[in-house]
C-alpha positions in Angstrom: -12.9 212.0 81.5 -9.6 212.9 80.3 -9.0 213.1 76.8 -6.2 210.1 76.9 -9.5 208.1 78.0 -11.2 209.9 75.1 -8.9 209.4 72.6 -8.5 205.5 73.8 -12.4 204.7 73.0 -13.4 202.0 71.2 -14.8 203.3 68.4 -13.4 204.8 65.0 -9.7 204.5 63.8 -10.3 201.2 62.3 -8.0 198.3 63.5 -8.6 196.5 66.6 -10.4 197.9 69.4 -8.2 198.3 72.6 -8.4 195.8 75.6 -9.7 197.4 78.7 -8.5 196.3 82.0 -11.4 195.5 84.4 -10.1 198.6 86.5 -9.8 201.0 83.3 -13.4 199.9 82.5 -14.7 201.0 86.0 -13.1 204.2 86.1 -14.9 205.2 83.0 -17.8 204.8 85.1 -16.0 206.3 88.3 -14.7 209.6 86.0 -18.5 209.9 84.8 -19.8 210.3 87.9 -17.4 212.5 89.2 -17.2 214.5 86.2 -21.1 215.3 85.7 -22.3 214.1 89.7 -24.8 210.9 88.6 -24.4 207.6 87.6 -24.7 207.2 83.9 -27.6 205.4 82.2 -27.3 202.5 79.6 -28.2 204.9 77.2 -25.2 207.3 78.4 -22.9 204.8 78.0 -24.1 204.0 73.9 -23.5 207.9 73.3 -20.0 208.3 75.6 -16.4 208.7 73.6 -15.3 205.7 75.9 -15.2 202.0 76.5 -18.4 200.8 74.1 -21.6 199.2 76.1 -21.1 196.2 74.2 -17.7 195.9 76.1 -19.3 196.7 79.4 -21.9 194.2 79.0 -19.9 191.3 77.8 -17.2 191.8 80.5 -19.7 192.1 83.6 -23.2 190.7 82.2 -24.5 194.0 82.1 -24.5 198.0 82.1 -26.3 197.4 85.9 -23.6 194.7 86.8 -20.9 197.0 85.9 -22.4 200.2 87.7 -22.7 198.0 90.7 -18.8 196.6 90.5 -18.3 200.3 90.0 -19.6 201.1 93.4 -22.6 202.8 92.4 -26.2 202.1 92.5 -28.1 202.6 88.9 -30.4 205.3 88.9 -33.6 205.4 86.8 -32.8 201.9 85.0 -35.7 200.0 83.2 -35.8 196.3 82.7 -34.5 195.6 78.9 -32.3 198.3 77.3 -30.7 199.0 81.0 -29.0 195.2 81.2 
Protein backbone atom coordinates (compact mmCIF):
# COMPACT_ATOMS: atom_id res chain seq x y z
CA UNK A 1 0.00 0.00 0.00
CA UNK A 2 1.45 3.37 -0.53
CA UNK A 3 1.89 5.49 2.28
CA UNK A 4 -0.72 8.35 0.85
CA UNK A 5 -3.20 5.21 1.34
CA UNK A 6 -1.54 4.84 4.83
CA UNK A 7 -1.59 8.13 5.91
CA UNK A 8 -5.47 8.43 4.53
CA UNK A 9 -6.72 5.49 7.05
CA UNK A 10 -9.48 5.88 9.03
CA UNK A 11 -8.31 5.76 12.17
CA UNK A 12 -6.42 8.33 14.57
CA UNK A 13 -6.24 12.19 13.93
CA UNK A 14 -9.47 12.84 15.39
CA UNK A 15 -12.11 14.72 13.22
CA UNK A 16 -14.11 12.97 10.75
CA UNK A 17 -13.03 9.84 9.10
CA UNK A 18 -12.46 10.28 5.28
CA UNK A 19 -15.09 9.04 2.69
CA UNK A 20 -13.84 6.18 0.59
CA UNK A 21 -14.99 5.84 -2.86
CA UNK A 22 -16.21 2.32 -3.65
CA UNK A 23 -13.08 1.98 -6.08
CA UNK A 24 -10.54 3.41 -3.35
CA UNK A 25 -12.07 0.82 -0.92
CA UNK A 26 -11.32 -2.11 -3.36
CA UNK A 27 -7.88 -1.17 -4.14
CA UNK A 28 -7.05 -1.45 -0.59
CA UNK A 29 -7.93 -4.88 -1.06
CA UNK A 30 -6.34 -5.06 -4.66
CA UNK A 31 -2.84 -3.28 -3.23
CA UNK A 32 -3.01 -6.11 -0.26
CA UNK A 33 -2.92 -8.73 -2.41
CA UNK A 34 -0.47 -7.54 -4.66
CA UNK A 35 1.70 -6.32 -2.03
CA UNK A 36 1.94 -9.57 0.24
CA UNK A 37 0.46 -12.30 -2.68
CA UNK A 38 -2.96 -13.48 -0.66
CA UNK A 39 -6.19 -12.20 -0.04
CA UNK A 40 -6.49 -10.70 3.39
CA UNK A 41 -8.55 -12.20 6.11
CA UNK A 42 -11.29 -10.23 8.20
CA UNK A 43 -8.92 -10.26 10.83
CA UNK A 44 -6.15 -8.60 8.45
CA UNK A 45 -8.29 -6.04 7.58
CA UNK A 46 -9.07 -5.05 11.74
CA UNK A 47 -5.14 -4.75 12.17
CA UNK A 48 -4.32 -2.85 8.47
CA UNK A 49 -3.38 1.14 8.50
CA UNK A 50 -6.32 1.49 5.85
CA UNK A 51 -9.94 1.84 5.22
CA UNK A 52 -11.52 0.37 8.83
CA UNK A 53 -13.55 -3.16 8.53
CA UNK A 54 -16.41 -1.45 9.85
CA UNK A 55 -16.31 0.62 6.61
CA UNK A 56 -15.95 -2.41 4.51
CA UNK A 57 -18.76 -4.12 5.98
CA UNK A 58 -21.28 -1.37 6.03
CA UNK A 59 -20.54 -0.40 2.37
CA UNK A 60 -20.68 -4.09 0.82
CA UNK A 61 -22.47 -6.21 3.68
CA UNK A 62 -19.36 -7.80 4.51
CA UNK A 63 -15.46 -8.35 4.57
CA UNK A 64 -16.49 -11.68 2.05
CA UNK A 65 -18.84 -9.33 -0.14
CA UNK A 66 -16.15 -6.89 -0.52
CA UNK A 67 -13.24 -9.49 -1.27
CA UNK A 68 -15.61 -10.86 -3.86
CA UNK A 69 -16.38 -7.15 -5.58
CA UNK A 70 -12.68 -6.97 -5.28
CA UNK A 71 -12.20 -9.84 -7.63
CA UNK A 72 -10.93 -12.28 -5.25
CA UNK A 73 -12.11 -15.29 -3.66
CA UNK A 74 -11.70 -15.38 0.42
CA UNK A 75 -9.36 -17.77 1.57
CA UNK A 76 -9.62 -19.55 4.98
CA UNK A 77 -12.80 -17.48 6.06
CA UNK A 78 -15.04 -18.91 8.90
CA UNK A 79 -18.75 -18.27 9.39
CA UNK A 80 -19.10 -15.26 12.06
CA UNK A 81 -16.05 -12.98 12.46
CA UNK A 82 -15.29 -13.35 8.52
CA UNK A 83 -18.78 -11.46 7.39
Amino acid sequence: MSQQQQASGDGGGGGRPRKYSDEELLSWIDAYVREFGFVPSCYVAKEWPGPSYSTYNNRFGGWIPAVRKAGYEPQGERGGESE
